[in-house]
N, C-alpha and C positions, 0 to 999 in steps of 0.2 A: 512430613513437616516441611523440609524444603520445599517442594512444590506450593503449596500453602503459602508458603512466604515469596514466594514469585510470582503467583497469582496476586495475592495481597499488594507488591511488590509494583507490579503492571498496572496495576487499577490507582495506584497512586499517583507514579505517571501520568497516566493517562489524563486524570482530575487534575492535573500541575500543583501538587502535591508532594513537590519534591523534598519539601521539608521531615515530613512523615516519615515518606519510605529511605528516608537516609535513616530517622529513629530505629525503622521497622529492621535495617538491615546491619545497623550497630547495636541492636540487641540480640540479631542471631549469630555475628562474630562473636560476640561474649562467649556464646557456650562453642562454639565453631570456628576459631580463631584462623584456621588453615583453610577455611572450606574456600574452595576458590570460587565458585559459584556466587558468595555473600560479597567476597572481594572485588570482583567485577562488579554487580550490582551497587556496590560503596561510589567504583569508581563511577557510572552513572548518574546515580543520584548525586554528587558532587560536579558532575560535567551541567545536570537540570538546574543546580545551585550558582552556576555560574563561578565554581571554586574547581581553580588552577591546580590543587592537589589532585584533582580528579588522575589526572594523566598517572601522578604514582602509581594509583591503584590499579588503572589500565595495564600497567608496566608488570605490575608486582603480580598481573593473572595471565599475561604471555610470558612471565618468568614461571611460572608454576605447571602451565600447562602452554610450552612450545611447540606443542601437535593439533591444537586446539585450533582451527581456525576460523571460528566465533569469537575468539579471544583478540586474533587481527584486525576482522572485518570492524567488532566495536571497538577496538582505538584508532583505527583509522577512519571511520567516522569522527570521532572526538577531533583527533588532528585535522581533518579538514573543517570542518564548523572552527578550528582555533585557528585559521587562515594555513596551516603547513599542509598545504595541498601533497607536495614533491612525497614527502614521509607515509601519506597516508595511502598514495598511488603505489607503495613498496610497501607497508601491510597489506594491502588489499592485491598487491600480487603475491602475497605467502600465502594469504587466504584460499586461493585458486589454487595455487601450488601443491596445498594440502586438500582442497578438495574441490577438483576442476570440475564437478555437479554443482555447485553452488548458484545458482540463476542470479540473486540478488548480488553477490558479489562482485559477476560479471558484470551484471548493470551497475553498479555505484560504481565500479573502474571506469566503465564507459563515461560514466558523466564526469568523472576527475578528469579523464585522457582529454574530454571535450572541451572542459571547463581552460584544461591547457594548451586548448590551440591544436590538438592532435585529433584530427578528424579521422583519416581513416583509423590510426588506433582505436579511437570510441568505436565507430563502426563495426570494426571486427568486434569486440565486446559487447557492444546489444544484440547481434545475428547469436552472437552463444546464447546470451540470456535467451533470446526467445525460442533457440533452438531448444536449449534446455526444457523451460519452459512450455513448449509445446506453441509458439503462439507464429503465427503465418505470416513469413513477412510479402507477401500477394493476396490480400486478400481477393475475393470474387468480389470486388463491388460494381455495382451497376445501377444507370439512372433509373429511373422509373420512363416505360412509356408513355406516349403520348394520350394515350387512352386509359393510363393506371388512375384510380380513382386518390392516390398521392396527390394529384394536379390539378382535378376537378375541382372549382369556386365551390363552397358550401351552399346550398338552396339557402334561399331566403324563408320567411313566412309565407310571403304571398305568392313565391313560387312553389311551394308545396299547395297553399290550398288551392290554385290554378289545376296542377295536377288533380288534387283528390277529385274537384268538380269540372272537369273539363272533359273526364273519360269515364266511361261504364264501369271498367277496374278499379278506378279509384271510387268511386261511388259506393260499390259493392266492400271494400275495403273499408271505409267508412262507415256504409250503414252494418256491417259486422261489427265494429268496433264499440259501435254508440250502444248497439243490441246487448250486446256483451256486458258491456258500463252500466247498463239497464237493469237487467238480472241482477246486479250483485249491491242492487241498489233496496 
């Protein structure tokens, strides 16, 4: 049932439907009053509502589950989108804290640390995320040669039929094709 209602939940989001899924998730506190998972989600859907109670409920699901570091990373979210950058660069380092696998965590600190002027900080923070992550910071890139057909102008019309009748290959190429187009005529 819970998952149900977080799928439900997502998709309402997602359609900016925050109205809904605030309905959807004050009728599974009713029977769930504790459930921290519906709590957070409240606090969400009131962050999509543009209602400043959101934050209690962010509070009231790192009050309930303090090991939880999902519970940091989405209010320290909340807190930066509500301008307190400083606050949410100290969730999102309990985040890491609790669970320094984390890839997105690393990258949303990175963009706070940037956002504050802290460039090597961020730096160090995107090298984890993409360490984490698996992603190369060298890529192999390379130009195309001079002779990669990358480069080459597209043929025209009239230099293709130059081609097909200009040479015995193309001719034969040609009268294959027309033969062909014939048959199936």
């Amino acid at each position: 049932m819970q998952e149900n209602i977080f799928d439900q939940f997502s998709k309402l989001i997602a359609i900016q439907s925050a109205d809904k899924a605030l309905l959807l998730v004050e009728n599974a506190l009713k029977t769930q009053p504790d459930n921290v998972d519906f709590i957070g989600l409240k606090g969400v859907a009131l962050f999509h509502l543009q209602d400043l109670t959101c934050m209690q409920w962010l509070d009231k699901a790192v009050t309930l589950e303090p090991k939880n570091p999902y519970r940091y990373s989405s209010r320290a979210y909340v807190k930066d989108a509500l301008g307190d950058t400083k606050a949410a660069i100290e969730d999102y380092t309990i985040a890491i804290e609790l669970d320094p696998l984390d890839e997105v965590a690393h990258n949303n600190l990175g963009l706070l640390e940037e956002k504050m002027g802290h460039k090597t900080k961020s730096l160090q923070y995107f090298k984890t995320a993409d360490d984490l992550a698996g992603v190369s910071q060298n890529p192999n890139y390379s130009f195309p040669t001079k002779h990669s057909n990358v480069l080459k102008k597209p043929k025209t019309k009239w230099k293709t039929i130059i081609e097909i009748f200009s040479s015995s290959k193309g001719w034969m190429e040609f009268f294959t094709f027309v033969k062909g187009r014939l048959k199936k005529i």
